[in-house]
C-alpha positions in Angstrom: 0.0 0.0 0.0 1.3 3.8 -1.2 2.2 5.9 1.7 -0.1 8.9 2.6 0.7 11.9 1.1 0.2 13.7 4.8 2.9 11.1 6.0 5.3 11.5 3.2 4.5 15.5 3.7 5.4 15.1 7.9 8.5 12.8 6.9 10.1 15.8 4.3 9.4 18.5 6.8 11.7 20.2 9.1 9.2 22.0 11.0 5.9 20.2 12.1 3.0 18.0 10.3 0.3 18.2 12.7 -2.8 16.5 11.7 -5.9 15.5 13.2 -4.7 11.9 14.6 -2.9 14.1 16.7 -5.6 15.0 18.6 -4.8 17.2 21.3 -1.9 19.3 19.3 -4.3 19.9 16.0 -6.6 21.1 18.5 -4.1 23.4 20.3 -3.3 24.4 16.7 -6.6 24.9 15.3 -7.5 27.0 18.5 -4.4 29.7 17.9 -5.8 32.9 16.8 -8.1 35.6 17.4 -10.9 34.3 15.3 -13.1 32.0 17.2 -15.9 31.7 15.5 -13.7 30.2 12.4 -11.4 27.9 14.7 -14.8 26.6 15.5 -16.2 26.2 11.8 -13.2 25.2 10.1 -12.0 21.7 9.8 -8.2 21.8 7.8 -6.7 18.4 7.2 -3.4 19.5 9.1 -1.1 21.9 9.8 1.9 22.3 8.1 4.3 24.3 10.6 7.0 25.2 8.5 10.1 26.4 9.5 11.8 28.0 6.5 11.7 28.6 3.0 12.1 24.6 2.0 9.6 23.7 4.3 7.1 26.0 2.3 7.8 24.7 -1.1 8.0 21.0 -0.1 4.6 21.6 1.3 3.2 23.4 -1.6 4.6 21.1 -4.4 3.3 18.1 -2.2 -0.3 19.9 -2.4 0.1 20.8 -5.8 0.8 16.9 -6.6 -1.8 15.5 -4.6 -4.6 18.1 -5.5 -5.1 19.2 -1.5 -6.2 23.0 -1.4 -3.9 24.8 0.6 -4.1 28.0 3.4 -1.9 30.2 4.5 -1.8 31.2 8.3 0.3 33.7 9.2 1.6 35.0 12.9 -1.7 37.0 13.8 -3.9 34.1 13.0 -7.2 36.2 12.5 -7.8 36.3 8.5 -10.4 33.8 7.3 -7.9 32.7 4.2 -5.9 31.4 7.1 -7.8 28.5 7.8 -10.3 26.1 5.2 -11.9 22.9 4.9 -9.9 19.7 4.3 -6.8 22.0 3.3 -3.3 21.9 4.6 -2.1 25.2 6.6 0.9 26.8 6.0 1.7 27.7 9.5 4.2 30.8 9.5 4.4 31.5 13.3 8.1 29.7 13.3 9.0 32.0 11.4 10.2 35.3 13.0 13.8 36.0 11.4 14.4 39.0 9.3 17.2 40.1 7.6 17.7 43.7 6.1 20.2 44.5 2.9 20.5 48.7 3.4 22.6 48.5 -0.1 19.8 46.9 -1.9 17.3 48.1 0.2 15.5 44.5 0.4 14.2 42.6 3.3 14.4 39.1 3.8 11.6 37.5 6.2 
C-alpha cells in the first residue's frame, strides 16, 4: 500500500506536520488565533508548521501533486484565508527571522 501523502509531507518536513490523529496538538493548533468563530467552523486536514523557506515549497509542491487546497496562516492568525476545509495550513508562526540588505534596500523575512 502507497504511503499517505500527509505522512510522506510530515517525513520531508523540518518543521511540524500536525494533523488530526494528533488530537490534542491539531486542537491546540486549530485553536491559535483571534478568530473564534472560524477555529470553530473550520476543519483543515493539518497543519503544516514550517520552519523555513524549504519547508514551504516541499509543502506546496506536495499539495500541488496531490490536489489538496492549501491555506496560509500567518503569525496573527485572524484572517479567514488562514484557515479552510480539508486544506493543509501553512503555519508561519516559526517564522520570525528578518534580515535587512540597506545597499539593496531588500528585506528578507
Amino acid at each position: 500500500m502507497a504511503e499517505s501523502p500527509l505522512a510522506s509531507l510530515k517525513a520531508a518536513l523540518r518543521g511540524a506536520l500536525i494533523t488530526r490523529e494528533d488530537k490534542d496538538a491539531f486542537i491546540a493548533a486549530r485553536s491559535r488565533g483571534w478568530n473564534r468563530d472560524l477555529n470553530l467552523r473550520a476543519n483543515p486536514l493539518a497543519f503544516a508548521v514550517v520552519s523555513g523557506v524549504r519547508d514551504i515549497v516541499t509543502t506546496v509542491n506536495c499539495c500541488r501533486s496531490n490536489k489538496i487546497p492549501i491555506a496560509v496562516r500567518g503569525k496573527g492568525a485572524h484572517s479567514p484565508y488562514g484557515m479552510a476545509n480539508d486544506a493543509v495550513v501553512i503555519d508561519l508562526m516559526k517564522m520570525t527571522a528578518v534580515r535587512v540588505d540597506p545597499e539593496k534596500k531588500l528585506a528578507y523575512i
